[in-house]
GUDRENDREN-960196 format. One record per residue: residue number from 1; residue in one letter; x, y, z of N, C-alpha, C in turn. Coordinates in steps of 0.2 Angstrom, whole numbers, plus 5000, padded with zeros to 4 digits. Each point is the difference from the previous one (the first is absolute). Layout:
<pts>
<seq NUM, type A, n_u X, n_v Y, n_w Z, ca_u X, ca_v Y, ca_w Z, c_u X, c_v Y, c_w Z>
...
</pts>
This chain:
<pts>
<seq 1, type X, n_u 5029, n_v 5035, n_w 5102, ca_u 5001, ca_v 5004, ca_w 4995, c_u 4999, c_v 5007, c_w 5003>
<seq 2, type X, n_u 5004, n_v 5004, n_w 4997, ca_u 5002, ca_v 5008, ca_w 5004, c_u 4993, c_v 5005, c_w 4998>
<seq 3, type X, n_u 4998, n_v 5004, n_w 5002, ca_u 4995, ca_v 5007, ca_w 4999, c_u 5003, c_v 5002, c_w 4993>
<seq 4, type X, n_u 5006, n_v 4999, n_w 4999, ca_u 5002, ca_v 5005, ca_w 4994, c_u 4997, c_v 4993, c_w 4993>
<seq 5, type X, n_u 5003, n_v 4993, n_w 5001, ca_u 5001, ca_v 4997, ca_w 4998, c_u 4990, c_v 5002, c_w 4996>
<seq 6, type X, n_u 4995, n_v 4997, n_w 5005, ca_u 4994, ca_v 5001, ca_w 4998, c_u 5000, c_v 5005, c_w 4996>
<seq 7, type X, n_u 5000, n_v 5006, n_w 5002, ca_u 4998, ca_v 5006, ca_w 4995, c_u 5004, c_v 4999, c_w 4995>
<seq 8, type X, n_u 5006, n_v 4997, n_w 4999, ca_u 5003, ca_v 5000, ca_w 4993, c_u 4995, c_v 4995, c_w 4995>
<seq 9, type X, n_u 4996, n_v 4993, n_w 5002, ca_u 4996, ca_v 4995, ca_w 4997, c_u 4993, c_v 5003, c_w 5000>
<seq 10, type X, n_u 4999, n_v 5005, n_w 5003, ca_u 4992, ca_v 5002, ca_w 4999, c_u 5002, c_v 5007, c_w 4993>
<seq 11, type X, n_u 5008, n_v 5003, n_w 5000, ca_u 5000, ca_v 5007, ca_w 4995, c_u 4999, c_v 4993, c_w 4994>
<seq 12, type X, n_u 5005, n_v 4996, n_w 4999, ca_u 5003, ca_v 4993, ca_w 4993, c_u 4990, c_v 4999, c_w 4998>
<seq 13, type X, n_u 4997, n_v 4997, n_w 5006, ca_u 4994, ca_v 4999, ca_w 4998, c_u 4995, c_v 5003, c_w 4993>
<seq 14, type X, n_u 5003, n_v 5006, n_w 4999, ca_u 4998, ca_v 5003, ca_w 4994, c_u 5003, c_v 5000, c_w 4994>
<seq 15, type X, n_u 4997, n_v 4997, n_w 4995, ca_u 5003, ca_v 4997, ca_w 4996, c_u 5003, c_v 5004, c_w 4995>
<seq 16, type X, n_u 4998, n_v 5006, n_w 5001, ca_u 5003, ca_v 5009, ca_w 4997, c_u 5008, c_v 5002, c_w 5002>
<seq 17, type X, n_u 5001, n_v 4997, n_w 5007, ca_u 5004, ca_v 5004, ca_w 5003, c_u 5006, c_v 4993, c_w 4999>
<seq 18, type X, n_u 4996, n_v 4994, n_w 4999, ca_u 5005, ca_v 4996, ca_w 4999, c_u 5004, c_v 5000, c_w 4995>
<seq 19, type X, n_u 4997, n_v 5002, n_w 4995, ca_u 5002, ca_v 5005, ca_w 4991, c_u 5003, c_v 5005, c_w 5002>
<seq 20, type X, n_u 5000, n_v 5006, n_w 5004, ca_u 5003, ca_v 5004, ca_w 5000, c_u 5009, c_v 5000, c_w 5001>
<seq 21, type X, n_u 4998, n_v 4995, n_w 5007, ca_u 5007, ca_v 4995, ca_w 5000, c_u 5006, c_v 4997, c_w 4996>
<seq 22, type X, n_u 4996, n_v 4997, n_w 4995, ca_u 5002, ca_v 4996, ca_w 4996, c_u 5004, c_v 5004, c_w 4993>
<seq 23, type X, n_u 4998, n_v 5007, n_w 5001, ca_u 5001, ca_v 5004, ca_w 4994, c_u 5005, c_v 5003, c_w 5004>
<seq 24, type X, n_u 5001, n_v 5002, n_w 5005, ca_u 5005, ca_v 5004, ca_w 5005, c_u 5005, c_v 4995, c_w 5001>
<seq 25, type X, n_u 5000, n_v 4993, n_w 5001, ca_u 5004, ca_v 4995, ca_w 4999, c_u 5006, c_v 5002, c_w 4993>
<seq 26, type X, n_u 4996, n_v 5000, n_w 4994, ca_u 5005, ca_v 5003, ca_w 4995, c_u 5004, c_v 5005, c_w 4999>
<seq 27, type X, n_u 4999, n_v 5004, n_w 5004, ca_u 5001, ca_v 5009, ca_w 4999, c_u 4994, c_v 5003, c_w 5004>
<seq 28, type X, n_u 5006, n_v 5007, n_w 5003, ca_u 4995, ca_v 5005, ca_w 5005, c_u 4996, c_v 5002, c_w 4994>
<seq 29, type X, n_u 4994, n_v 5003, n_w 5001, ca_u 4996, ca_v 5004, ca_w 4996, c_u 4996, c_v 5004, c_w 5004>
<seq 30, type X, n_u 4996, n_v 5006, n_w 4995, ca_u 4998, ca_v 5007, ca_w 5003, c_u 4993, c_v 4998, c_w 5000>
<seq 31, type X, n_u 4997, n_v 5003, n_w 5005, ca_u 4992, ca_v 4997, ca_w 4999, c_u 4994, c_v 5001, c_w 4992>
<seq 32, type X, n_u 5004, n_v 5006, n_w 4996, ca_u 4993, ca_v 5000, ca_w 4994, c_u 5005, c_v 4994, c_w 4996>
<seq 33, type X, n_u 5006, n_v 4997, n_w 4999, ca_u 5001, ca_v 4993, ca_w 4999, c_u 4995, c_v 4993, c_w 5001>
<seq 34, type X, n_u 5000, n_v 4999, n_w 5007, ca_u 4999, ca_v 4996, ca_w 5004, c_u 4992, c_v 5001, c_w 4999>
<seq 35, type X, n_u 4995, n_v 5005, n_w 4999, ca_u 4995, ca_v 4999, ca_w 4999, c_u 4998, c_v 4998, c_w 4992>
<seq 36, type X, n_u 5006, n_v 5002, n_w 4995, ca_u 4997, ca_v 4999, ca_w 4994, c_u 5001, c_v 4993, c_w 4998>
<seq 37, type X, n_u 5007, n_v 4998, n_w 5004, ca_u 5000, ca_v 4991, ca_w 4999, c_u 4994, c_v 4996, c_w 5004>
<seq 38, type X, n_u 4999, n_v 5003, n_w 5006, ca_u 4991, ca_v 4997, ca_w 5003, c_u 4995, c_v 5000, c_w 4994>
<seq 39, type X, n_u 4999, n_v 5007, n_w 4996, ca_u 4993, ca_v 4999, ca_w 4998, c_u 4997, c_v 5003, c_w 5007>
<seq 40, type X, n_u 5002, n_v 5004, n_w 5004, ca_u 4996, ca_v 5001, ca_w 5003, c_u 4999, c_v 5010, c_w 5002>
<seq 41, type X, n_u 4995, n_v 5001, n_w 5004, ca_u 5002, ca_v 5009, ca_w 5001, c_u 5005, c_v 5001, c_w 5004>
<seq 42, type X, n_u 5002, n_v 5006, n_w 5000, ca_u 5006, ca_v 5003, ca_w 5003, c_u 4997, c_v 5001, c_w 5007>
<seq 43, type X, n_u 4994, n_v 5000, n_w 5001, ca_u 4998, ca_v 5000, ca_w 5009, c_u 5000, c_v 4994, c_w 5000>
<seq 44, type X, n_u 4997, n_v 4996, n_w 4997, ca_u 5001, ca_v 4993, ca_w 5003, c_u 5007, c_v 4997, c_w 5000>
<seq 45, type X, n_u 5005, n_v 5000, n_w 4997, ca_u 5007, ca_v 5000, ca_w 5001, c_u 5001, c_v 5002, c_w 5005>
<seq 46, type X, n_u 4998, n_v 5006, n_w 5002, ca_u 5004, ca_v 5003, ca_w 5005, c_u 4999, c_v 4997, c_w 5007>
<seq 47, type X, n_u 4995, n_v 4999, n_w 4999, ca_u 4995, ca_v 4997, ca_w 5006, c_u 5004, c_v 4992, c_w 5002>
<seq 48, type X, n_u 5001, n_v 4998, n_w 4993, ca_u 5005, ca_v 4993, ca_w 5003, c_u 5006, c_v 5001, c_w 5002>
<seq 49, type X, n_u 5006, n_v 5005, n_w 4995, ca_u 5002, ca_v 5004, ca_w 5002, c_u 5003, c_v 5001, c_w 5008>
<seq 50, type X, n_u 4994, n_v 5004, n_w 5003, ca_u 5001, ca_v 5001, ca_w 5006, c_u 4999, c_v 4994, c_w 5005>
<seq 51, type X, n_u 4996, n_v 4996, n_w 5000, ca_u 5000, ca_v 4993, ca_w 5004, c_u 5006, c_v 4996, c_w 5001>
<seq 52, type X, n_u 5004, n_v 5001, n_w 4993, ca_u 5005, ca_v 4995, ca_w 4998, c_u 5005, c_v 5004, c_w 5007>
<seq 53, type X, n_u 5001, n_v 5008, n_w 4998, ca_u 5004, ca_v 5004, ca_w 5004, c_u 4999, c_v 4998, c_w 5007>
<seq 54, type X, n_u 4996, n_v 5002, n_w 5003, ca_u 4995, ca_v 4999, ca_w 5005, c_u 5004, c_v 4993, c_w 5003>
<seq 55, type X, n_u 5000, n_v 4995, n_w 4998, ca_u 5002, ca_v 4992, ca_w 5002, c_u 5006, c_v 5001, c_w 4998>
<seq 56, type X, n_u 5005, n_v 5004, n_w 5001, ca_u 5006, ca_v 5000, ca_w 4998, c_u 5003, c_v 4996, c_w 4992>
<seq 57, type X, n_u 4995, n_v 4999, n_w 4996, ca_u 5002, ca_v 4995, ca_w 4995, c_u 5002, c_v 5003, c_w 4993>
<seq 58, type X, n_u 5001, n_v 5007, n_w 5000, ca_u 5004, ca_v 5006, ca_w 4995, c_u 5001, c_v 5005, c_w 5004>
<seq 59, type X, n_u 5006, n_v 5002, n_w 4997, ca_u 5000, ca_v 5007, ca_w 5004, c_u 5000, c_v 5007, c_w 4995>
<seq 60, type X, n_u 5000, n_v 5007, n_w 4999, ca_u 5001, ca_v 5003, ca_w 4993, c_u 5003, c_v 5006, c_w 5001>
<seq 61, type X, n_u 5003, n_v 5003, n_w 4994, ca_u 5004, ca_v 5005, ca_w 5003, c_u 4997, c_v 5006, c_w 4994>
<seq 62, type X, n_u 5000, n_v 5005, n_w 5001, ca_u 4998, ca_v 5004, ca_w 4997, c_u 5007, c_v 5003, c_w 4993>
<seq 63, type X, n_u 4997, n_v 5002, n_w 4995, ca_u 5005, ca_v 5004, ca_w 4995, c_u 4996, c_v 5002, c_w 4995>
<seq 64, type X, n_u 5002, n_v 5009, n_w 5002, ca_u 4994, ca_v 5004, ca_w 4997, c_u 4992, c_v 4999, c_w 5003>
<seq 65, type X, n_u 4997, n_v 5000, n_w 4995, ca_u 4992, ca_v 4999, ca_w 5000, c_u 4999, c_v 4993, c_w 5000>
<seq 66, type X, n_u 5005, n_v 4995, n_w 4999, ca_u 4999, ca_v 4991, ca_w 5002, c_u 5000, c_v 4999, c_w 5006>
<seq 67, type X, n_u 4998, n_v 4994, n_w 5000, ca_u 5002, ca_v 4997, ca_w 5007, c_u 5000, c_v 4992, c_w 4997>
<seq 68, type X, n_u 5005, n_v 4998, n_w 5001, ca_u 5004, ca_v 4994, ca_w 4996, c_u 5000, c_v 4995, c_w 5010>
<seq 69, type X, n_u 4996, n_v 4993, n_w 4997, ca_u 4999, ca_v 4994, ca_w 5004, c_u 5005, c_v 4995, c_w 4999>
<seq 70, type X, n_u 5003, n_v 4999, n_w 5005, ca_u 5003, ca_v 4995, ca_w 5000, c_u 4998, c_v 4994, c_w 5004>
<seq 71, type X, n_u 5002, n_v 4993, n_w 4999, ca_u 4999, ca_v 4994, ca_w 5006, c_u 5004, c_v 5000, c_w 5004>
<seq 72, type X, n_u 4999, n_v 4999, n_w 5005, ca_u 5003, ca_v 4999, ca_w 5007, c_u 4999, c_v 4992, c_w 5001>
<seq 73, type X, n_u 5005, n_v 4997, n_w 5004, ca_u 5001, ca_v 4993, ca_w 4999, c_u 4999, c_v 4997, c_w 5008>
<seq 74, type X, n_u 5000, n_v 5004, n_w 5005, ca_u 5003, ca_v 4998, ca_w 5007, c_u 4991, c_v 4996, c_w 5001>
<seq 75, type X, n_u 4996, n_v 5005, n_w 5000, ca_u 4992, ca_v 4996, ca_w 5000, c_u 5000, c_v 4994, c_w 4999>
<seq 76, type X, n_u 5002, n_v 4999, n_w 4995, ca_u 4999, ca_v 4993, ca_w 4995, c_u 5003, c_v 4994, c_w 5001>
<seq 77, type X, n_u 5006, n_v 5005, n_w 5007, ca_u 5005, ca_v 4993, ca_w 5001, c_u 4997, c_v 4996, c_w 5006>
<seq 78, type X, n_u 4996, n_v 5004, n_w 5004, ca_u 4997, ca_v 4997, ca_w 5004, c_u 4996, c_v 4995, c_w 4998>
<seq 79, type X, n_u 4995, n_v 5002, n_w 4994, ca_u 4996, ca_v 4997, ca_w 4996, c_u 5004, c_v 4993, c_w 4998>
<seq 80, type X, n_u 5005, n_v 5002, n_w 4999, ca_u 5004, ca_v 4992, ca_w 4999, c_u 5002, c_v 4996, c_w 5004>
<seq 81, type X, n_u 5001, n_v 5004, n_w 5007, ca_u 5002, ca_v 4997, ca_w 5005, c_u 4993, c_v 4993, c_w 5001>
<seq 82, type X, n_u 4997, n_v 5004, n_w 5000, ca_u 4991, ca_v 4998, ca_w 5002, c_u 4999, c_v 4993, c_w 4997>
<seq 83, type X, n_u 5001, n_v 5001, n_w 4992, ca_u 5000, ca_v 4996, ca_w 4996, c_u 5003, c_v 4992, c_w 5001>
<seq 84, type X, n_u 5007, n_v 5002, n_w 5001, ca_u 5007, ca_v 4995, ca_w 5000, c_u 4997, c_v 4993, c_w 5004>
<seq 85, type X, n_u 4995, n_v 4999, n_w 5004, ca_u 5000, ca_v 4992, ca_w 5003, c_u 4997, c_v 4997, c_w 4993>
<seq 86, type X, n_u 4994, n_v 5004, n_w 4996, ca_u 4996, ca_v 5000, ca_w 4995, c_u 5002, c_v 4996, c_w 4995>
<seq 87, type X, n_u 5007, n_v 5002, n_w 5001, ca_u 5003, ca_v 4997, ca_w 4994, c_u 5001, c_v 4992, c_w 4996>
<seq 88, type X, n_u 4998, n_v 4998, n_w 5004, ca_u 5003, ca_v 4992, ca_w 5001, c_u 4993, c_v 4997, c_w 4996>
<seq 89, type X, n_u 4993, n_v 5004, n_w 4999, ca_u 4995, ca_v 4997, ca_w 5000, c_u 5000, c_v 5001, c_w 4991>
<seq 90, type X, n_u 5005, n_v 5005, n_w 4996, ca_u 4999, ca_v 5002, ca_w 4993, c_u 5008, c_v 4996, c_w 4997>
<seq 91, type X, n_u 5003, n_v 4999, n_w 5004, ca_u 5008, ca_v 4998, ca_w 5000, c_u 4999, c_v 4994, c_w 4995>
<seq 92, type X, n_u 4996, n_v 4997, n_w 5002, ca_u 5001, ca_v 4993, ca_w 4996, c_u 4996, c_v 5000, c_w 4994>
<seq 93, type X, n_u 4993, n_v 5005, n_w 4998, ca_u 5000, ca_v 5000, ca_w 4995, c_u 5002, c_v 5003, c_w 4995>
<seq 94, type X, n_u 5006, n_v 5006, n_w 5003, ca_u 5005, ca_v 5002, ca_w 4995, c_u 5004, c_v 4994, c_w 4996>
<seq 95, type X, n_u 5002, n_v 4995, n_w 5006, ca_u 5005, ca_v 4996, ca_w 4997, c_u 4996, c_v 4994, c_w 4995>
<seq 96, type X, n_u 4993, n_v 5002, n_w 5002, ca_u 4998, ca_v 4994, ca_w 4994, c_u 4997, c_v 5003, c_w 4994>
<seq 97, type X, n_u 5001, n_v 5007, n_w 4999, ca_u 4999, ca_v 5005, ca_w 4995, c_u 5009, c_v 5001, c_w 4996>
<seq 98, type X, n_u 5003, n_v 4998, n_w 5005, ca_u 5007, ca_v 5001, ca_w 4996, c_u 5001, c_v 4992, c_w 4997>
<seq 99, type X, n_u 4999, n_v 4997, n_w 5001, ca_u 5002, ca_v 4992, ca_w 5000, c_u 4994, c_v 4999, c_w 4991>
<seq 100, type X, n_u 4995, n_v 5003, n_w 5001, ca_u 4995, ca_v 5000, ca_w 4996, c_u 5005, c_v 5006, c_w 4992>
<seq 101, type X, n_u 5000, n_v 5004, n_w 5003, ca_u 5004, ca_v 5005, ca_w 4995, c_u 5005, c_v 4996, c_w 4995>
<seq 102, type X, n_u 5004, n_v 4998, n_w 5005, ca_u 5008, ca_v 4998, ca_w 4999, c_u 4998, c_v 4993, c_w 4997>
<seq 103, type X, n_u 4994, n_v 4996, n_w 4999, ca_u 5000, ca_v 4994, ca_w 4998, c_u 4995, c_v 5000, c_w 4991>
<seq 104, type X, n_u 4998, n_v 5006, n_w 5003, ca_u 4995, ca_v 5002, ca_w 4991, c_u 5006, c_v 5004, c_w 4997>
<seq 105, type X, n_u 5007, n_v 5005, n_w 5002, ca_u 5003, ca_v 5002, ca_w 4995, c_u 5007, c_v 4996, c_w 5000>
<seq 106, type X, n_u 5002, n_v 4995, n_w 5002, ca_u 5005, ca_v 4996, ca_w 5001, c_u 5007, c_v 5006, c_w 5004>
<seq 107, type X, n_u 4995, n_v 5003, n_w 5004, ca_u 5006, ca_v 5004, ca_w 5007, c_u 5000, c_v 5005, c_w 4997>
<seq 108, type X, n_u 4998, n_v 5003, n_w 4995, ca_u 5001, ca_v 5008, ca_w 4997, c_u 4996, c_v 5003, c_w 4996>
<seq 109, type X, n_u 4998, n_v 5005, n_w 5001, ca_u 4995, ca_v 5005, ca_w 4999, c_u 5001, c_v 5004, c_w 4995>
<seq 110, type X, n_u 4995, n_v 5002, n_w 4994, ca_u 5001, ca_v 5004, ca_w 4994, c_u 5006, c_v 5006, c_w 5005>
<seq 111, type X, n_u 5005, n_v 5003, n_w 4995, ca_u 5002, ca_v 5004, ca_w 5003, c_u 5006, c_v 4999, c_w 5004>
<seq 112, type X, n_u 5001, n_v 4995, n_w 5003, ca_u 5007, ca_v 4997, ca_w 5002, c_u 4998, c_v 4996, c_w 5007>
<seq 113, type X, n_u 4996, n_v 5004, n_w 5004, ca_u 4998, ca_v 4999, ca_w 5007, c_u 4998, c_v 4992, c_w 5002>
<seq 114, type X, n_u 4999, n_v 4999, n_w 5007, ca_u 4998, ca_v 4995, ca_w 5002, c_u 4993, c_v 5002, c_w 5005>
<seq 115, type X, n_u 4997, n_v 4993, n_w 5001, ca_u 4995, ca_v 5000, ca_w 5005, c_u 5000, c_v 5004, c_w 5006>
<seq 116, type X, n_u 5006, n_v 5000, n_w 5002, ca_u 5003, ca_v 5004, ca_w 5006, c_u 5002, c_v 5007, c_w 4999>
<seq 117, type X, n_u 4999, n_v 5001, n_w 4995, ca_u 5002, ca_v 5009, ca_w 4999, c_u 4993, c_v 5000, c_w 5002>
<seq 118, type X, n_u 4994, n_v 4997, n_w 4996, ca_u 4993, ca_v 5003, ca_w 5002, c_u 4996, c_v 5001, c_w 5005>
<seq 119, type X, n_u 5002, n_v 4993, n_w 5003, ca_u 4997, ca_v 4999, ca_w 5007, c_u 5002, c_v 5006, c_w 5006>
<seq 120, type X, n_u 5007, n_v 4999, n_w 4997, ca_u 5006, ca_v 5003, ca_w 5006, c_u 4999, c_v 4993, c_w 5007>
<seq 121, type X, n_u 5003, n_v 4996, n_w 4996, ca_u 4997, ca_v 4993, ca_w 5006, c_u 5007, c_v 4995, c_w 4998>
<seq 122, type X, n_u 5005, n_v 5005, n_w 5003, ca_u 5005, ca_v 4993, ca_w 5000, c_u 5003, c_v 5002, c_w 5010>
<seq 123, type X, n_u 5007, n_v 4995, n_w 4998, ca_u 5001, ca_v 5000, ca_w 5006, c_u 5002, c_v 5005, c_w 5007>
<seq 124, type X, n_u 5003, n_v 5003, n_w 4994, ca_u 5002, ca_v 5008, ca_w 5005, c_u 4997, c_v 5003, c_w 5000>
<seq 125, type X, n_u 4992, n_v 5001, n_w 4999, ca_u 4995, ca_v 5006, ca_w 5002, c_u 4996, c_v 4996, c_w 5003>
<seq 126, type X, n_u 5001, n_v 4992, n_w 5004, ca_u 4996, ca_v 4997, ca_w 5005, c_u 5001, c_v 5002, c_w 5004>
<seq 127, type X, n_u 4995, n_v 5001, n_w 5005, ca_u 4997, ca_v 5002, ca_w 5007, c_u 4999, c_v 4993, c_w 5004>
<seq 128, type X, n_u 5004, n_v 4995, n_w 5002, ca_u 4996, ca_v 4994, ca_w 5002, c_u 5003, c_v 4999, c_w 5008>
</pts>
């Protein structure tokens, strides 16, 4: 595992910054956003904020008096890279999570879906 890799699983370690993520995931936002969806202060926002920065895990650009965060993805691919042998050990309880879904709704899901839209566990997104 690379130096950069580590600092990226020690900034995730926080379960604030994981949230920050996951909100940037949807759409860039500007930090008095990003703090009022935390529930948290605007120095403590900024403070995750900058660590997130800091770990290359958003980047932000300036407009006007905002400064508008965005997610950066390159970090987190390493993070997947890392992950990828991993996978094998969750793999099989997807398909017994899909096999479980698909036999309590007879293959379809309120709303039109299957098992496998949920899971995301069918055969073309297998890593094997």
């Amino acid at each position: 595992m690379s130096v950069m890799t580590n600092a990226v699983f020690a900034v995730l370690a926080e379960p604030a910054r994981r949230r920050v993520l996951d909100l940037l995931l949807e759409a860039p936002r500007p930090a008095t956003e990003l703090a009022g969806l935390l529930g948290l202060s605007q120095p403590g926002t900024s403070k995750h904020l900058r660590v997130l920065r800091e770990a290359g895990l958003v980047s932000v650009r300036r407009d006007g008096q905002r400064r508008w965060y965005e997610i950066r993805a390159d970090p987190l691919a390493e993070v997947d890279a890392w992950l990828r042998p991993y996978r094998r050990f969750w793999a099989g309880r997807l398909d017994a999570l899909e096999n479980y879904l698909d036999s309590r709704s007879g293959g379809s899901l309120p709303g039109g879906g299957t098992a496998n839209d949920v899971t995301g566990n069918d055969a073309a997104n297998r890593e094997d």
